[in-house]
N, C-alpha and C positions, 0 to 999 in steps of 0.2 A: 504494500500500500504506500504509495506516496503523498510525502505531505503535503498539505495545500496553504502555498504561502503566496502572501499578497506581496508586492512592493510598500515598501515605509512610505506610509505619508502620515508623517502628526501632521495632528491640529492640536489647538491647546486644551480643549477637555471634552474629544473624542478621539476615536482609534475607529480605522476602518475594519471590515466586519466581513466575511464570505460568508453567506447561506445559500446554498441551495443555485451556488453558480452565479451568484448576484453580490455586487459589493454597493453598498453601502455604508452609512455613518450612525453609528449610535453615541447617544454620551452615557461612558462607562468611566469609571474608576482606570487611570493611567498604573494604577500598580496593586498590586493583592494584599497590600498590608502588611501580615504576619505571613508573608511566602516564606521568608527568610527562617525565618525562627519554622516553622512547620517543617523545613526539609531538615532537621535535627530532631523530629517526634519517630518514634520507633516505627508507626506503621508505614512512614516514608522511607526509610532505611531500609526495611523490608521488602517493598515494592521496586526499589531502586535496583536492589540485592537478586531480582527476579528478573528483570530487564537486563541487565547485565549479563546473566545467564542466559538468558535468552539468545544473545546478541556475541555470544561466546565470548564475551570481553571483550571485545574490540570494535573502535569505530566505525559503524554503518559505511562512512563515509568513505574515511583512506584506508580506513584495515590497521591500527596503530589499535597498540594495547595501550597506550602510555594518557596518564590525564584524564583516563574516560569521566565524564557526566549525562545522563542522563534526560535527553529534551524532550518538553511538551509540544507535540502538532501544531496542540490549538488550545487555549483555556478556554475553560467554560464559566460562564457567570450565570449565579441562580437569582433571577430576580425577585423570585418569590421569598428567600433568604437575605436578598442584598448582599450577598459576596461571593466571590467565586470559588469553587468546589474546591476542597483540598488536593493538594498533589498527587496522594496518593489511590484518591478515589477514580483516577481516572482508566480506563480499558486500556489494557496491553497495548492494541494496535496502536493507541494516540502518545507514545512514547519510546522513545528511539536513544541508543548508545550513541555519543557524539565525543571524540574528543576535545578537550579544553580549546583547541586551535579554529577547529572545524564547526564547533559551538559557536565561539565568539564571531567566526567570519559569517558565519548564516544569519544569525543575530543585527549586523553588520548593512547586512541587505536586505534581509527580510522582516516585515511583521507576522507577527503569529498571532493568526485570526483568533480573535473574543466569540466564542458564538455565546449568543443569550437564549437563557433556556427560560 
C-alpha cells in the first residue's frame, strides 16, 4: 500500500486534507499536543516494536537498519473527541519503518494528510 501524501502547503490554522481523492482545507489543530510524551507510553512502544518487525528492521525506503523510526501515513482527528487518535491506535497498514534520514527528507516534502473522522 502506498502512502498518500499531498504536497506542503501551510496556511496559518489549516493543513490540507485528502478524502476520498479530493483535497481540501479544514481548520485543525497544527500539532497533537501530547504526540511527544504519548510515543514514551508503553502501548506505543509496543506497537512501534511490531512494525519494526514487520518491516524486518529496516527502512521501507533505502533498506538501512541504522536510525529506524517508525511513520504515520496519515493522522486521524476524532472530532467527536477533539483530538486526534493516539499513535498507537492506528492499523498496521497506516505505518511504515522509515529511517531517521529518509523520515526527515519525506517530512521535508510532504504533508501527511489529517483525515477527520
Amino acid at each position: 500500500m502506498k502512502s498518500r501524501y499531498i504536497l506542503k502547503n501551510r496556511q496559518k490554522n489549516s493543513i490540507n486534507e485528502v478524502k476520498s481523492n479530493t483535497q481540501y482545507s479544514v481548520s485543525l489543530p497544527l500539532k497533537h499536543g501530547g504526540y511527544k510524551e504519548a510515543l514514551f507510553k508503553i502501548e506505543w512502544k509496543n506497537k512501534r516494536q511490531e512494525i519494526l518487525q514487520r518491516d524486518n528492521n529496516k527502512c521501507r525506503n533505502c533498506g538501512t537498519g541504522e536510525d529506524l523510526q517508525v511513520h504515520h501515513r496519515q493522522y486521524h482527528f476524532n472530532s467527536e473527541l477533539g483530538r486526534f487518535v493516539e499513535p498507537w491506535e492506528y492499523s498496521n497498514p497506516l505505518l511504515v519503518t522509515l529511517c531517521k534520514k529518509c523520515h526527515g527528507l519525506g517530512h521535508t516534502k510532504y504533508e501527511v494528510p489529517i483525515i477527520k473522522k
